[in-house]
N, C-alpha and C positions, 0 to 999 in steps of 0.2 A: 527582580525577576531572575529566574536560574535560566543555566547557559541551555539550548535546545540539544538533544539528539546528538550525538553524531554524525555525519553525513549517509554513513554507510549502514545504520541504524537504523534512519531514516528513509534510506532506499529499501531494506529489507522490508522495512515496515509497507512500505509504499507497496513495494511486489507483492507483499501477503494477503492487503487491502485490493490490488486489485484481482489477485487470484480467487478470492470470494467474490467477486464480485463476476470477473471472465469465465471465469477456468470451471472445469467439469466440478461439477456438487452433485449433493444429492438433497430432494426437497421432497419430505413426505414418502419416502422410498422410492421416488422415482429420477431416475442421473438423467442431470440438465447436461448435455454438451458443452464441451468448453468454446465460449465465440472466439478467443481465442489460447495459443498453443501458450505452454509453461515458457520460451525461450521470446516468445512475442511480450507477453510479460515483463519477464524480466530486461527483456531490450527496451521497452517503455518506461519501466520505472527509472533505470540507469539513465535515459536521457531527459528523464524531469529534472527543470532548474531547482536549484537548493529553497527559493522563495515557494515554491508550487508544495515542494513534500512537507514545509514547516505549514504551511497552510491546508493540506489533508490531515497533519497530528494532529494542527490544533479544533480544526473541526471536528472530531474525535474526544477528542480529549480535553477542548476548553483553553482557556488560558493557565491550565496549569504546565511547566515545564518543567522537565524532568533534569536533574543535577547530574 
């Protein structure tokens, strides 16, 4: 098995995931509000343990790891 992400790759990834997920979109041409703010985000990804964001890529992405 290859070695996982980064840490900081994996945080960015984590922010990105939740930002589709929080953060302002738009569905059908209509803008969902963000529940929360881009800096709330990114303060929550940063404080996810290392175990949590290899466990959101690989729900994602399977057991494949990236080199």
């Amino acid at each position: 098995m290859g070695r996982m992400m980064s840490e900081r790759a994996l945080r960015d990834y984590a922010y990105k995931v939740l930002k589709s997920e929080y953060g302002e979109r738009e569905e059908k041409g209509v803008i969902i509000p963000a529940k929360y703010t881009d800096a709330q985000l990114a303060e929550f990804a940063k404080a996810m343990p290392q175990w949590q964001l290899e466990q959101m890529y690989t729900m994602i992405y399977g057991s494949e790891m990236v080199e």
